[in-house]
C-alpha positions in Angstrom: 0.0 0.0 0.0 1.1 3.3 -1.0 2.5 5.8 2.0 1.8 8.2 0.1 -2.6 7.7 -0.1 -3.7 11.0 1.6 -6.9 9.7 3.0 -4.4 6.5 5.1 -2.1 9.1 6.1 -5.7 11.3 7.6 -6.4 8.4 10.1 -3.2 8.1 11.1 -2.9 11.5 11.9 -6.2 11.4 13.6 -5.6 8.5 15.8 -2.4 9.2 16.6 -3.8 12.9 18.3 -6.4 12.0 19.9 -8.3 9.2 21.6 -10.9 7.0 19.4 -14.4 7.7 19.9 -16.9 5.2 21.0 -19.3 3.4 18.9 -22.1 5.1 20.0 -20.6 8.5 19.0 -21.4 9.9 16.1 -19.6 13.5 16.4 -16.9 14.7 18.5 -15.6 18.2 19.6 -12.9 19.7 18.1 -10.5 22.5 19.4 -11.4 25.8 17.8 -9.9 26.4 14.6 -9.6 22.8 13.8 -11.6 20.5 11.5 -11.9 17.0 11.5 -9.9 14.7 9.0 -11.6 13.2 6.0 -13.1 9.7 6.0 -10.4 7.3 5.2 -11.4 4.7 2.6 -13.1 2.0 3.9 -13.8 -1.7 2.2 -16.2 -4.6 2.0 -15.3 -7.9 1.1 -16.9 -10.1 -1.0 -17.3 -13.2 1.8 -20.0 -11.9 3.9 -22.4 -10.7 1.1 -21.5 -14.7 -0.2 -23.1 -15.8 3.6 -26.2 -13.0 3.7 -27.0 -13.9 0.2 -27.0 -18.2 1.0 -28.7 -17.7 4.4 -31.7 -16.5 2.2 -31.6 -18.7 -0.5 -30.1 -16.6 -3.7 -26.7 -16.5 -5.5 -24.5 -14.0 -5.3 -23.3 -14.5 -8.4 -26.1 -14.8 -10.4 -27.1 -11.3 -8.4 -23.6 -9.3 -8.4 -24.7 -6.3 -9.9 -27.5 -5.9 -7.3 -25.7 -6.7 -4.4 -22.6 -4.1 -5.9 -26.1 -1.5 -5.8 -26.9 -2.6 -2.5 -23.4 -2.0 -1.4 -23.2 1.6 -2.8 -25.9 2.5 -0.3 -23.8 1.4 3.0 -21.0 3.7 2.7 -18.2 1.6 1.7 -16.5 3.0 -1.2 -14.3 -0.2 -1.8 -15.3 -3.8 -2.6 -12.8 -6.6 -2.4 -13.9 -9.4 -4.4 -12.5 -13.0 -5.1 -10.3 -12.9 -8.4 -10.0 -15.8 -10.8 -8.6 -14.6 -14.1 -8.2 -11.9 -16.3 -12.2 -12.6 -17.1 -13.3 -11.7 -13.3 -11.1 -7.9 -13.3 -13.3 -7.5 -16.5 -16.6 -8.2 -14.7 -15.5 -5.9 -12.1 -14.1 -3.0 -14.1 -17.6 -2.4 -15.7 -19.7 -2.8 -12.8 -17.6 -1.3 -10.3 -17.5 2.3 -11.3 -21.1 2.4 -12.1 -21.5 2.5 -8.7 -18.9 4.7 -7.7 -16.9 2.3 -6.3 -13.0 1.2 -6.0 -11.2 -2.2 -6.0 -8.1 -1.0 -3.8 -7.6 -4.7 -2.7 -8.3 -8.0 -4.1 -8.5 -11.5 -3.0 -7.2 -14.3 -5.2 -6.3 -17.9 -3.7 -3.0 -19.5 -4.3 -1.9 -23.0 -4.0 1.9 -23.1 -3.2 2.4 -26.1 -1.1 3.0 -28.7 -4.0 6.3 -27.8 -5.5 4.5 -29.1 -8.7 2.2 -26.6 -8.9 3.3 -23.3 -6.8 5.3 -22.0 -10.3 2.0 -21.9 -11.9 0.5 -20.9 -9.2 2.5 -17.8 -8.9 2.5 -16.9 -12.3 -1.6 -16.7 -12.4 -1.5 -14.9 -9.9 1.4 -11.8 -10.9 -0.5 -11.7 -14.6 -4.1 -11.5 -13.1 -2.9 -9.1 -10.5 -1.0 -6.9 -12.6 -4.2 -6.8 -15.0 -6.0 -5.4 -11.8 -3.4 -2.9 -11.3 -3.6 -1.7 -15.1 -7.4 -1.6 -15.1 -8.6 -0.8 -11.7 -5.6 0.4 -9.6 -5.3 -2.1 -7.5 -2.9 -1.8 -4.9 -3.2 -4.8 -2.4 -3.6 -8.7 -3.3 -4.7 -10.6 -0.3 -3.8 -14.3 -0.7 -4.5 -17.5 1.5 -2.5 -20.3 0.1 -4.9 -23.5 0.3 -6.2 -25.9 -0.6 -5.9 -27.4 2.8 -8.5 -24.9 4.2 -11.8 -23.8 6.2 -11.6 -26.2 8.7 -10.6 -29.8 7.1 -8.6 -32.1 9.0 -6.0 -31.7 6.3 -2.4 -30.4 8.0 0.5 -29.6 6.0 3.5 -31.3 6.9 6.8 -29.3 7.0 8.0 -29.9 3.3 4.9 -28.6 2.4 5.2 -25.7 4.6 8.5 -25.0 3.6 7.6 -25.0 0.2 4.7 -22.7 0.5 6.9 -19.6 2.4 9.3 -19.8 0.0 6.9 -19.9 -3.0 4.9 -16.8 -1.1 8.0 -14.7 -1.2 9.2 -15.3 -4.8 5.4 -14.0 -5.6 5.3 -11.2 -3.0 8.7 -10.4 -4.6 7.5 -10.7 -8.1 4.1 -8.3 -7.1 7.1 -5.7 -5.4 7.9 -5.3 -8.7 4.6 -4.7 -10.0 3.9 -1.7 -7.4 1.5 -4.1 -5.8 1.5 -5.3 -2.2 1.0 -8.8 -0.8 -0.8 -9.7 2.3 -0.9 -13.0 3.9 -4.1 -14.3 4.8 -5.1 -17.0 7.3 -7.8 -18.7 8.1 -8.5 -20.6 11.2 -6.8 -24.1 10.0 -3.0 -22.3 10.3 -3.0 -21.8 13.6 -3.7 -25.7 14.6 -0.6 -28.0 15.9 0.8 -24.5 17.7 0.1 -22.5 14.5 3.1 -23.7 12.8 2.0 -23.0 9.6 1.0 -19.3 10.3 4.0 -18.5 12.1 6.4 -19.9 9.0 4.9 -17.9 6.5 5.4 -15.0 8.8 8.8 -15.7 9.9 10.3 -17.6 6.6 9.9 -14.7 4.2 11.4 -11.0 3.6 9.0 -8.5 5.4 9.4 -6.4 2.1 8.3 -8.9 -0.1 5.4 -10.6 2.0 2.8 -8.0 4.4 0.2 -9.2 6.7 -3.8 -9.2 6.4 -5.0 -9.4 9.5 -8.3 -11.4 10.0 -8.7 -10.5 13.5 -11.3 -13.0 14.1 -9.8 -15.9 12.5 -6.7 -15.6 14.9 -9.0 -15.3 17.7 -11.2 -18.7 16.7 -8.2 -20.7 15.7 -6.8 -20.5 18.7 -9.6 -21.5 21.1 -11.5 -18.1 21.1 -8.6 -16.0 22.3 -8.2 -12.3 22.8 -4.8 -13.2 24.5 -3.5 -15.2 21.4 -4.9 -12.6 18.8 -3.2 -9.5 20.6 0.0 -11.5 20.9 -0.5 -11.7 17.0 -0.7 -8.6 17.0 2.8 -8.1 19.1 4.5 -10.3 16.8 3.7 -9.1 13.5 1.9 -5.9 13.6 4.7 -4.2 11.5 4.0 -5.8 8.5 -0.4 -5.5 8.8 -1.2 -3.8 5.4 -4.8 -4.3 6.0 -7.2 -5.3 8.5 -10.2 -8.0 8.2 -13.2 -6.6 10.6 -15.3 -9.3 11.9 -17.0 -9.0 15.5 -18.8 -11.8 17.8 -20.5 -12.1 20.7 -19.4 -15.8 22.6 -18.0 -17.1 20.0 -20.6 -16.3 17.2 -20.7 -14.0 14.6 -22.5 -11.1 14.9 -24.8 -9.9 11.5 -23.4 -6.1 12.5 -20.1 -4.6 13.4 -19.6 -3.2 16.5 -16.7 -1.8 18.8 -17.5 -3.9 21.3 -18.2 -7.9 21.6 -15.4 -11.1 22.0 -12.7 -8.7 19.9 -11.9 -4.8 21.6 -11.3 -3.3 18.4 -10.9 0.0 20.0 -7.9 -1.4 21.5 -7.0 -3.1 18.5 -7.1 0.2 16.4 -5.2 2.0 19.6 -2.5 -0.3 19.3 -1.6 -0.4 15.8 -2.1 3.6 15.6 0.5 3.9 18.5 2.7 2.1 16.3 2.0 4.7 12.8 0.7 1.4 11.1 -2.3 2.6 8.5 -4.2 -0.7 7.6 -6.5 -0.5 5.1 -10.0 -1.4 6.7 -12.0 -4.0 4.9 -15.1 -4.9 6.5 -16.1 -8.6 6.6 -18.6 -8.9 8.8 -20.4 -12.5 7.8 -23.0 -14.5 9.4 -23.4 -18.2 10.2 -25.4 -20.6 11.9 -26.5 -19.3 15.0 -25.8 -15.6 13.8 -28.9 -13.3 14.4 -31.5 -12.9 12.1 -33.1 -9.1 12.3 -30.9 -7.8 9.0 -30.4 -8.4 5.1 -27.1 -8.0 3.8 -27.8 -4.3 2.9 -29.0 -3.3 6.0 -26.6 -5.2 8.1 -23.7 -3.6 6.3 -25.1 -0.1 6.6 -25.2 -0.9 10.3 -21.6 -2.2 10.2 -20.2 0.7 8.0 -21.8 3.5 10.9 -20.6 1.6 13.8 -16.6 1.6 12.1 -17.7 5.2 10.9 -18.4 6.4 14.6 -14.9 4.8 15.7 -12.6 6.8 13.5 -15.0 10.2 13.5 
């Protein structure tokens, strides 16, 4: 992500002077002669319209260009969707702007375990990517390398996860070069047998070559529900977070709406990367799942979710 973006460098100046409102806040006072900083920009991924849409029976795929005008209504003014090929920036470069919205960051899985494959791997990924970058100005591709994912019983052994951190740097080195950033992802699976395999890809590769998405709630599920684990995360690697996953949940289960408050203290969270300068780029993914509440659609939950993060950084 570029240090340069003006509306990053905003919220870091504005956390970094003064203390971070609460939720429930929707104004706060200024010394005379000042005026507040502008609205950083602030993303939705694709995931948790993929959830809202199943839980009531319709495709999201079949129904992208009304969920994208569903979007446009929340507040968000960046989507992050799931990238395929050259095919899917296409989709995205005529629908996105006719709803005045950006594609700052996208998500594209990778599979570099298998030494036979993670070559390939790499290059689909550096040619779609750099076809995002020439057509949408992307700046950020988030990538969890799978398949062995979402909660199979599949581990990696430590060829394979050798393999993998070195493939992930030769592409976050080859994306360097594009003027694009990469940003490890992980889901919940990584951080089994004492999160070996989320710890290599963080400690095996060049910090300039390979950044850090941090899906707050996934560190906090894969390790037994644990605000201690996540924030030691947090300790570890918060130098290299490039962007920030929101997801809240209230013992243990997602909640359909954002809030400040709930298993994850975000306020803290936000405190402690803005005491270190860090500027994340915010993506909301707040998805629901069985046992999630059932009092919002997808619109309405994420126009809920956008003034909650909106009342934390005003």
């Amino acid at each position: 992500m570029s240090a340069t973006n003006p509306c990053i460098l905003s919220r870091r100046q504005f956390l970094g002077s003064m203390a971070l409102a609460s939720a429930a806040t929707t104004t706060a006072r200024l010394p005379a002669g000042t005026t507040a900083a502008p609205m950083p920009e602030l993303a939705c991924n694709v995931y948790p319209w993929m959830t809202f849409y199943q839980r009531s029976g319709r495709d999201l795929n079949a129904e992208m260009r009304t969920a994208l005008a569903e979007l446009a209504t929340t507040g968000f003014t960046s989507f992050e969707p799931i990238l395929e090929d050259q095919s899917s920036v296409d989709t995205y470069a005529e629908l996105l702007p006719q709803h005045g919205l950006k594609m700052v960051s996208a998500y594209m899985n990778s599979e570099l375990h298998n030494a036979d494959q993670a070559a390939a791997s790499v290059d689909h990924v550096l040619n779609v990517s750099a076809y995002a970058k020439a057509k949408l100005g992307t700046e950020i591709i988030v990538t969890n390398p799978s398949p062995i994912r979402w909660g199979g019983p599949e581990n990696k052994n430590d060829t394979e996860i050798r393999t993998q951190a070195k493939a992930l740097d030769r592409l976050g080195a080859g994306l360097r070069a594009e003027g694009i950033t990469l940003a490890y992802h992980n889901h919940d699976s990584e951080l089994r047998l004492g999160a070996r395999e989320f710890h290599h890809m963080m400690v095996a590769t060049d910090p300039a070559n390979v950044k850090f998405c941090l899906d707050s709630h996934w560190v906090f599920r894969g390790c037994g529900d644990s605000s201690v684990a996540l924030f030691d995360a947090v300790e570890l690697y918060a130098d290299r977070v490039v962007e920030l996953h929101l997801r809240q949940s209230t013992g243990g289960v997602w909640d359909e709406t954002f809030a400040a408050t709930g298993d994850i203290d975000y306020q803290h969270l936000f405190e402690v990367l803005a005491a270190r300068g860090l500027n994340p780029l915010l993506v909301m993914e707040q998805a629901v799942e069985e046992g999630s509440p059932r009092e919002h659609d997808a619109a309405s939950a994420h126009a809920a979710s956008y003034q909650a993060l909106k009342a934390m950084l005003s």
